[in-house]
C-alpha positions in Angstrom: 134.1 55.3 95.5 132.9 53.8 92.0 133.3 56.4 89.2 132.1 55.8 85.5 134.7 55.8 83.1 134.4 56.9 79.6 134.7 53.8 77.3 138.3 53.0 75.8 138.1 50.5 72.8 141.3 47.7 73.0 143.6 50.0 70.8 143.2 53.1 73.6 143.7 50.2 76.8 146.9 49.4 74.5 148.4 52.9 74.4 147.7 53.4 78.4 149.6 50.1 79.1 153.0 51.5 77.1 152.4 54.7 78.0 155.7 56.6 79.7 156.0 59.9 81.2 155.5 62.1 78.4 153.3 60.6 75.7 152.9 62.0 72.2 149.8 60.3 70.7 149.1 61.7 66.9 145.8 60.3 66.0 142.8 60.3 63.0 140.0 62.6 63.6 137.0 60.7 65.6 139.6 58.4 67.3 138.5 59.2 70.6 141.9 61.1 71.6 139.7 63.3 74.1 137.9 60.4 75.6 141.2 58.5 76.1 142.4 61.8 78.1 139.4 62.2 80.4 139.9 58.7 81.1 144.1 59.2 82.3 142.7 62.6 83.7 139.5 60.8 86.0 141.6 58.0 86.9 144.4 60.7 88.4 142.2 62.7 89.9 140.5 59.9 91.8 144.0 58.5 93.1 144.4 62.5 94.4 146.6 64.1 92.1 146.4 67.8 91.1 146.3 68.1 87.1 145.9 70.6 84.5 143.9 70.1 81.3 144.4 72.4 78.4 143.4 72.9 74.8 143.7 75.7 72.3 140.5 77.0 72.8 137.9 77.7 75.4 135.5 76.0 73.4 137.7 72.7 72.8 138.4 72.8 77.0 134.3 72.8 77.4 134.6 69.0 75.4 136.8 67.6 78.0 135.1 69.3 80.8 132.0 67.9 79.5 133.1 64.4 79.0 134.9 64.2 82.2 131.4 65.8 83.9 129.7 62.6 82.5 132.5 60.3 83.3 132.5 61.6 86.8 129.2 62.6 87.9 128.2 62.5 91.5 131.5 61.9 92.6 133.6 65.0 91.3 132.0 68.5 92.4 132.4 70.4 89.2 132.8 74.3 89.9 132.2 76.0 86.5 133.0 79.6 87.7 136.9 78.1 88.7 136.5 75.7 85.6 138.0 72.9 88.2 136.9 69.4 88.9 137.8 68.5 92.6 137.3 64.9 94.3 136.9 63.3 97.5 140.5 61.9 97.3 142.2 65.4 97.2 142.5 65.3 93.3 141.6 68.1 91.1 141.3 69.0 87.1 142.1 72.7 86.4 140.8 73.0 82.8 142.4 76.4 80.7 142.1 77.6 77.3 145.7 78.1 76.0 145.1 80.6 73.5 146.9 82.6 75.3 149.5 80.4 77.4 149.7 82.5 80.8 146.2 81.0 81.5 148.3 78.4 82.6 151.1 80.2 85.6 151.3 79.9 88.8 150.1 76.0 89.0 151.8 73.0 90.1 150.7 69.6 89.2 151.5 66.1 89.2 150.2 65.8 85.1 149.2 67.8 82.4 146.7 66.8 79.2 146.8 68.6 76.6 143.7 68.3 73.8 144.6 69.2 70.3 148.1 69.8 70.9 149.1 70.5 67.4 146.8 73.7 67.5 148.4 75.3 71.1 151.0 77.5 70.9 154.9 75.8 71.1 155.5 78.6 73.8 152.2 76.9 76.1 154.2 73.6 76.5 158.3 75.2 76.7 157.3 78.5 78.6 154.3 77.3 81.1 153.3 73.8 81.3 156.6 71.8 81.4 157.8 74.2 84.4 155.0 72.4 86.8 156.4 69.3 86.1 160.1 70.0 87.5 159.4 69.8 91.4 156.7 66.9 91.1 158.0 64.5 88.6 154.8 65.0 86.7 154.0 63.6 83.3 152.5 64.6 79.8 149.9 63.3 77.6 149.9 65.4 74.2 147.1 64.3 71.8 145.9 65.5 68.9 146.0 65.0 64.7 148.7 66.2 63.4 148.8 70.0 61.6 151.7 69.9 59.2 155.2 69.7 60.6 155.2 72.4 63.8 156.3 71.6 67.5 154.2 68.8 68.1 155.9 66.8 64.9 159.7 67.6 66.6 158.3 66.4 70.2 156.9 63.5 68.7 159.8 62.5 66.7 162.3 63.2 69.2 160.3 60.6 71.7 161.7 58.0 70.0 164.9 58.7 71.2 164.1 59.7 74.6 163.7 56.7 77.1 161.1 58.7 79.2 159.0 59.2 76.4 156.5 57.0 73.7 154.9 58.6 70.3 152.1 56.6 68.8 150.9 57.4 64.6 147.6 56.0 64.6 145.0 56.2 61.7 141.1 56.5 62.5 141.0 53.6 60.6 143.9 51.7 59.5 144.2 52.0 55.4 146.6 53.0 52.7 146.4 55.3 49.6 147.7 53.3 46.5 148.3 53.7 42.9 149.4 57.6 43.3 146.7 58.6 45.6 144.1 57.3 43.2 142.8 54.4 45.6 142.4 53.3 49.3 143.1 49.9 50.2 142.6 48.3 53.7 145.0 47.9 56.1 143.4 47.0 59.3 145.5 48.8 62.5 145.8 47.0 65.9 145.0 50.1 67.5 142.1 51.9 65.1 139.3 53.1 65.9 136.8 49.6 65.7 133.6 51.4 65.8 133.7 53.8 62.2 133.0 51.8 59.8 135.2 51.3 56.6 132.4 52.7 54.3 132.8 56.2 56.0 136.3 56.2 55.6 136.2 55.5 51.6 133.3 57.9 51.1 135.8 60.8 53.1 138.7 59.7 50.6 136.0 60.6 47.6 135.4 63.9 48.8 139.1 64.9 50.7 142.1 66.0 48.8 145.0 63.2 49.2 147.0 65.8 51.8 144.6 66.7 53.7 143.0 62.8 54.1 146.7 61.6 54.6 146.7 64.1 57.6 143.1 64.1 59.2 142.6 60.6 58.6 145.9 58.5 58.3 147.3 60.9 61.2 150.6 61.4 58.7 152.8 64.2 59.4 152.5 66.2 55.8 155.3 67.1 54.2 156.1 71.4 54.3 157.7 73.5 52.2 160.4 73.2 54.3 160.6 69.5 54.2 164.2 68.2 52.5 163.1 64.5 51.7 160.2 63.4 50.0 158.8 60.3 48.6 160.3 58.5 51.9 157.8 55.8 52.6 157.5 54.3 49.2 161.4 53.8 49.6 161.0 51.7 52.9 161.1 47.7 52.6 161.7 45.5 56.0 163.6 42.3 54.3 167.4 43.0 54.1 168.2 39.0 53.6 171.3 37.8 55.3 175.3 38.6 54.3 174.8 35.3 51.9 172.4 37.0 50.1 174.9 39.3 49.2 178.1 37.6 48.3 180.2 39.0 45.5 178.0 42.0 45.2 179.6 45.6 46.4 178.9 47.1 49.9 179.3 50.3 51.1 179.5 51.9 55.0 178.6 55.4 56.1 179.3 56.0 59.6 178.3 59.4 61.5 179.8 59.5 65.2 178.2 61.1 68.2 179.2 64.2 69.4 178.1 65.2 73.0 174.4 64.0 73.2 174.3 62.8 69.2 174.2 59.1 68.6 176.8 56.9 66.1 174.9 55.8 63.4 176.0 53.5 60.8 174.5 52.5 57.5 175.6 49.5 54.9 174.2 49.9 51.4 174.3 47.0 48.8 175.3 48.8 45.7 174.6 46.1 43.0 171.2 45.6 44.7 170.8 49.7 46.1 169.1 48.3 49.3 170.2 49.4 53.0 170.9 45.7 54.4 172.0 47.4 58.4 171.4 49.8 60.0 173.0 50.5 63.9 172.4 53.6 66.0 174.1 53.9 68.9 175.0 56.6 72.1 178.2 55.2 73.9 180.6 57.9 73.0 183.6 55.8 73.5 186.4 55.4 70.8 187.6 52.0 71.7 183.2 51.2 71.8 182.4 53.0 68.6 185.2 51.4 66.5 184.1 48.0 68.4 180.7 48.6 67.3 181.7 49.3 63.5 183.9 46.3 63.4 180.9 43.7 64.1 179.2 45.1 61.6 181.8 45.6 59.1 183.3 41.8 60.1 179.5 40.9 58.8 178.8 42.7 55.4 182.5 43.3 54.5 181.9 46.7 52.7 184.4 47.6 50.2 184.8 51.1 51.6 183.3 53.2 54.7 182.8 56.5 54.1 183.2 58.3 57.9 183.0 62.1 58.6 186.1 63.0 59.8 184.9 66.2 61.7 186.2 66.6 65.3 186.2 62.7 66.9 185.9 62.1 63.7 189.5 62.2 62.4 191.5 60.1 65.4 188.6 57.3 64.9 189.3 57.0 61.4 192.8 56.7 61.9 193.0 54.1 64.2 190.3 52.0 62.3 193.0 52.0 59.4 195.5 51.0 61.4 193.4 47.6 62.2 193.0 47.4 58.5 189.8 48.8 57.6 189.2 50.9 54.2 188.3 54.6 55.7 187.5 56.7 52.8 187.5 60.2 55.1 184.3 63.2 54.5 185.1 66.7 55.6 181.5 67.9 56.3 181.4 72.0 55.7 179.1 74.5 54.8 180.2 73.3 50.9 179.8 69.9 51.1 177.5 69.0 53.1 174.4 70.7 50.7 175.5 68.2 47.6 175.6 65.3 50.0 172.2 65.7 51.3 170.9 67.2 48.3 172.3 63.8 46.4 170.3 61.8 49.3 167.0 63.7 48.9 167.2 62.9 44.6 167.5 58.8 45.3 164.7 59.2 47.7 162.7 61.3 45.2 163.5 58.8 42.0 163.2 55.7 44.7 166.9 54.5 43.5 167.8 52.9 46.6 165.5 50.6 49.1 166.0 51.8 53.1 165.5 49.8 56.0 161.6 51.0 57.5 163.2 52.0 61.0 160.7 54.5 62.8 163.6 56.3 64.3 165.9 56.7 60.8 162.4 57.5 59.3 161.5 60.2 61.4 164.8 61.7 61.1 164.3 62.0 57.7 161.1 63.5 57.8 161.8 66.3 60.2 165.4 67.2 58.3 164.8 70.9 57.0 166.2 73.6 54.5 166.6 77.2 54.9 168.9 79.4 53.5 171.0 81.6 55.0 170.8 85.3 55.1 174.3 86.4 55.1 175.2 83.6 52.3 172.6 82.9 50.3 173.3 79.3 50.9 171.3 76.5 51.9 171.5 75.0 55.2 170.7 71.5 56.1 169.6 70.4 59.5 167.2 68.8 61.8 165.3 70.8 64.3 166.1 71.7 67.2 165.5 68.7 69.6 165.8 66.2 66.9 168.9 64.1 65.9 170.1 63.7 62.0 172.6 61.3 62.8 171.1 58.0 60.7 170.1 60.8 57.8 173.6 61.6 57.7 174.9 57.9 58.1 172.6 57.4 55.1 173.5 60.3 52.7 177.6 59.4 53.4 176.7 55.3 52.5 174.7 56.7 49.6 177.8 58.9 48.6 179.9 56.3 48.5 176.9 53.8 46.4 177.4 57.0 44.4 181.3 56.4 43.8 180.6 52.7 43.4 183.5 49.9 42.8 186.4 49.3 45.0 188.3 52.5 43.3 186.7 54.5 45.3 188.8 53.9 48.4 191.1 56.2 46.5 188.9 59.1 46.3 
């Protein structure tokens, strides 16, 4: 049986060779996301498994039916009345319009493809689709352009952390908006898009305001309204130098421990230079392992100070890392404090004071960190979403406390 495939450029064959179970590809408009799904879903189908194809719309499900039609013709039988795609091997495609997500009950299957994800319903993939996958093992592929900072920009950041998932951010066309959104410069992307043409690209940037080319184009997560930090990526550098680099200047360690399914996270900030130099993020919840773990690293920079949260594990770490002779300067975090700290974090990302290590997890973290304020208070409440960690964002904003109290005095605070 020989069945034509739709054609995947290099960066699409890339993305299929690290793919994992659930993959959370945010792409630029025209990057062939639907063509790269018909390919996974005739490819699946052909080895016989039973799969289910979704997009917000009926309309958007008739472009992958289509596609996959041409991809597989005179192999599949297509029945448009059933909207299914069945092959000789046993596989089928069940394509369904998830504007409403019950389209999808009462299925089982072995994968699930879902076209501009960021426009379905949260409730399609939580309530409907992920419940196929629990008796067959099945897997995901979520693709789509990113639509501000809903469901799909949690998923996608929370892949990073998950070792059966993968997130790609891939622009159409691999470029960068300089000089305060005023200009585009090239950036050519291992994975773009190699058949639109620069030219088109610049003449969109003319004509699109900066948010929404960032977005459509870049395949950036936009800031909300809800967003705490701002200004992140023009705080990001990638060369910390070694501890040499450093000598005689003043360090300073935030650590954040895991709690239950939270990670450790630990971040060393170079006052006299206000650069992150380390960064470490870890899951082993184990005293004798975390305060192993912090000793490497503070055995490496020699901070002057590490500023720890001393909520629950918190406080019998502490104390037993001053009893090996380490400078613990302890942080109660409470409904009081903790709005300053962050809010202290978000102002040196906003007036780029301090330079941060460009870690795609850390970074994420910061982007999905949210505000709201709480009804029976009136105060503001700082958090990531649910599914998301915050443990480097708070590793950060404790270092960036104590860069804040800066000088070896401040053990005494």
């Amino acid at each position: 049986m020989q069945i034509k495939l739709p054609y995947p450029h290099q960066g699409q064959q890339a993305v299929r060779t690290e793919a994992r179970r659930f993959n959370w590809l945010a792409a630029g408009r025209r990057w062939r996301k639907t063509t790269l799904g018909v390919s996974i879903g005739v490819e699946a189908a052909a080895a016989g498994q039973e799969l289910l194809w979704g997009a917000p719309t009926f309309d958007q499900v008739r472009i992958g039916w289509n596609e996959m039609k041409h991809a597989a013709s005179g192999v599949a039988k297509f029945t448009q009345q059933t909207m299914t795609a069945e092959y000789p091997s046993g596989g089928k495609v069940i394509f369904r319009s998830l504007d409403d997500p019950d389209n999808a009950r009462g299925h089982t299957a072995d994968g699930v493809i879902i076209d501009e994800a960021s426009k379905v319903k949260a409730e399609a993939w939580y309530e409907v689709l992920r419940a196929m996958l629990i008796d067959t093992g099945g897997w995901g592929w979520f693709m789509f352009t990113p639509l501000g900072r809903n469901w799909t920009f949690i998923e996608h950041a929370a892949a990073r952390s998950r070792d059966d998932s993968v997130c790609w951010q891939i622009p159409v066309v691999g470029c960068e908006v300089v000089d305060n959104g005023r200009r585009l410069e090239r950036r050519p992307h291992p994975y773009e898009n190699p058949d639109i043409p620069f030219e088109e690209i610049e003449a969109m940037f003319a004509t699109l305001p900066v948010r929404t080319f960032r977005q459509e184009i870049l395949a950036e997560f936009v800031e909300g309204e809800g967003a705490v930090f701002r200004n992140i990526r023009a705080n990001l550098y990638n060369t910390p130098g070694a501890p040499a680099d450093h000598e005689g200047h003043e360090l300073v360690m935030g650590a954040d421990w895991g709690k239950h399914l939270d990670y450790t996270a630990l971040s060393v900030l170079c006052s006299t230079c206000n650069q992150e130099v380390a960064l470490d993020r870890f899951n082993q919840i184990d005293y004798a392992f975390q305060r192993g773990r912090l000793r490497v690293l503070f055995e490496r920079w020699r901070p002057y100070n590490v500023v720890a949260e001393a909520n629950a594990m918190g406080d019998p770490i502490i104390e037993m890392l001053r009893r090996e002779g380490i400078p613990v300067t302890s942080f109660q975090t409470t409904a009081t404090s903790k709005p300053p700290l962050i809010e202290s974090l978000a102002l040196a990302l906003e007036k780029e004071e301090v330079k941060w290590l460009d870690d795609p997890i850390a970074t994420a973290e910061l982007e999905a960190y949210e505000r709201d304020v709480s009804a029976t208070t009136g105060r503001p409440r700082y958090g990531a979403p649910a599914g998301v960690h915050d443990d480097t964002v708070m590793a950060r904003a404790l270092a960036n406390h104590g860069r804040a109290a800066s000088g070896p005095w401040a053990v005494l605070l």
